[in-house]
N, C-alpha and C positions, 0 to 999 in steps of 0.2 A: 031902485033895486031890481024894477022887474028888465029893465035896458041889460044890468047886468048880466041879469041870469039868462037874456037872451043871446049876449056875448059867448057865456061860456059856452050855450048848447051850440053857436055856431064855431067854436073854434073844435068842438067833437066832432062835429058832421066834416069839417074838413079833414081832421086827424084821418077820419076813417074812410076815407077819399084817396088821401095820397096812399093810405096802406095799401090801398086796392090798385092804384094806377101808376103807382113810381117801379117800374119794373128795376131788376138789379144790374145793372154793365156788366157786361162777359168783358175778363182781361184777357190777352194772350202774352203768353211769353214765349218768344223766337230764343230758343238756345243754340244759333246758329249765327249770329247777328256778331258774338263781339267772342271768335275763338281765341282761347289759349292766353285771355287775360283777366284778370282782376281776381277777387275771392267770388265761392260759389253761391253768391247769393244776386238777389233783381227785387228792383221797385217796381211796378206794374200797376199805374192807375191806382195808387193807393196801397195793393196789397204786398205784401212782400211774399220770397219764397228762398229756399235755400236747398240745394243740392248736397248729398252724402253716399256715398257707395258702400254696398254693405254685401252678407252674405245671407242664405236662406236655406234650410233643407228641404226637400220634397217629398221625403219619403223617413218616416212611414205617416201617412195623411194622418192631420191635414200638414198642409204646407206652412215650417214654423220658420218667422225672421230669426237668424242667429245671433246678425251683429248688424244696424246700422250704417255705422262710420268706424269700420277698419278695414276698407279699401280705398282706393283713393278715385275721384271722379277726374273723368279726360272730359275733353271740351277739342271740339274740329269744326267745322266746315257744316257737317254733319250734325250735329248735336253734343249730346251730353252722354258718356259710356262710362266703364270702369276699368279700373287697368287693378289685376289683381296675381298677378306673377308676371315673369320677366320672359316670357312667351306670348304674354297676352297680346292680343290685338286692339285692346283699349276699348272695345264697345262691350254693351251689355250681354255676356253672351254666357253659356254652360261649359265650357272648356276648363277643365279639371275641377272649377269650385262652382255651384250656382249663385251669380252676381246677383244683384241686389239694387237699383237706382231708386233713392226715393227723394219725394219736394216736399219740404215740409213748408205750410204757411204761415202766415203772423194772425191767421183766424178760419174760422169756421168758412168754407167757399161749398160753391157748387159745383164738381167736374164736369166739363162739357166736350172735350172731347180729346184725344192726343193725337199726335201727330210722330209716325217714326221714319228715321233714313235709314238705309243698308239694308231695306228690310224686304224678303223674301215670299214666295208661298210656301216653304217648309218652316218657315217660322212660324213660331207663336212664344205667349208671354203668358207669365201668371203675375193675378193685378192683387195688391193688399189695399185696403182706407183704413188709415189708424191704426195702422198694424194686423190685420184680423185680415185673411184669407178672403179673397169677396169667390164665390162659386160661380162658372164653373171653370176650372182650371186650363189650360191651354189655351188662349182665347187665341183667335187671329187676326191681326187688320185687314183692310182691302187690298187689292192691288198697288193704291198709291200710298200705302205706309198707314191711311185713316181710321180711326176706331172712334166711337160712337162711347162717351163717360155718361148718359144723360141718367138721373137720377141718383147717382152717387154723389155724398155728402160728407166732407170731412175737414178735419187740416191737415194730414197727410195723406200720401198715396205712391205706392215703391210701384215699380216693376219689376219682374223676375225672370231670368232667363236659366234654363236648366238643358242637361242632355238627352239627346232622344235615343235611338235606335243604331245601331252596328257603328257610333263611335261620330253619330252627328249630333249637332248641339244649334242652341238658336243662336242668331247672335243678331241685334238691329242698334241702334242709337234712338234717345229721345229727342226730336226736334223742336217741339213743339205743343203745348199744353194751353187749352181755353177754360180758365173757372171763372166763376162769378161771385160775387160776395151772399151771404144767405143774408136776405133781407130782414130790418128787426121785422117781430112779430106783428103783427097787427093791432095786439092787444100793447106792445112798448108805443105804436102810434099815438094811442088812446090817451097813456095815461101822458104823454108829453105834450100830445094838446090839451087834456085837463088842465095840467101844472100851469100849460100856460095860461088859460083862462084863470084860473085863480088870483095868479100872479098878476094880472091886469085889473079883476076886482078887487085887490086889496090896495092897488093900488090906489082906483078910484074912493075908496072910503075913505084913506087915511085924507083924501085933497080935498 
């Protein structure tokens, strides 16, 4: 009996070992990789994701999603944009309505960073997770299109593009998105190395 119970406390010590050292894989998914084919969805290292083109208001704050998916997502060279009238240009951009691109996951992830093409220094973007406005509003990437996700947490995440000033508006493409899966807790380690210890003492009793 005492073998046993020496079992189970080591199959805890390791639960609470791996909790602490199995870091989570960053995915990426290149939306530049396979233009102008298939449905808007990608596998990625386990995680899934799906593309929708929507619209958003800005005004009067905060900034509320309208509609999801009643635009339609393009796909180039370039990434993933929106094509929302028969003027458009196809990228996510403020030109008469403010577009809308969002990924939605097949679970809880960690954003780590995006990546945008077409993209400007008079651009900027308004970012949602899960719908909900993340503060503060106009953000900008670097010079090379790169923005910085870290500590944001969700299954979704839109970007927004709206009009600025004397009749200009943003407009970029998304290329590219790194999240990562949110790892079980610590405490789901625990109890799955318990179970298993159990699971092995009862075994050895019943033999």
């Amino acid at each position: 009996m005492f073998r046993e119970l020496k079992m189970f406390k080591t199959f805890t010590v390791i639960a609470a070992l791996l909790a602490g050292a199995v870091p989570a894989a960053a995915a990426t998914f290149d939306f530049t990789d396979a233009p102008n084919a298939g449905a808007n969805a990608w596998l990625v290292d386990g995680i899934t994701a799906t593309a929708t083109a929507g619209q958003y208001r800005d005004k009067p704050n905060p900034d509320t999603i309208l509609c999801y998916d009643c635009k339609t997502v393009t796909r180039n060279n370039g990434g993933l944009g929106v094509y929302s009238h028969w003027l458009d240009s196809g990228e996510v951009d403020g030109s008469i309505s403010n577009d809308l691109l969002t990924l939605t996951f097949g679970q809880e992830v960690s954003f780590t960073s995006v990546s945008f093409s077409s993209w400007s220094k008079s651009d900027s973007f308004d970012l949602f997770v899960d719908g909900v406005l993340v503060e503060p509003e106009e953000r900008k990437a670097d010079g090379t299109g790169f923005y910085s996700l870290a500590g944001l947490v969700g299954s979704s995440i839109s970007f927004g593009a709206d009009a600025g000033l004397l009749g200009s508006f943003d407009s970029y493409r998304i290329a590219s998105i790194d999240v990562a899966p949110v790892p079980l807790p610590a405490a789901g380690f625990l109890l799955l190395g318990g179970l298993g210890g159990l699971a092995a003492l009862r075994r050895r009793q019943k033999a």
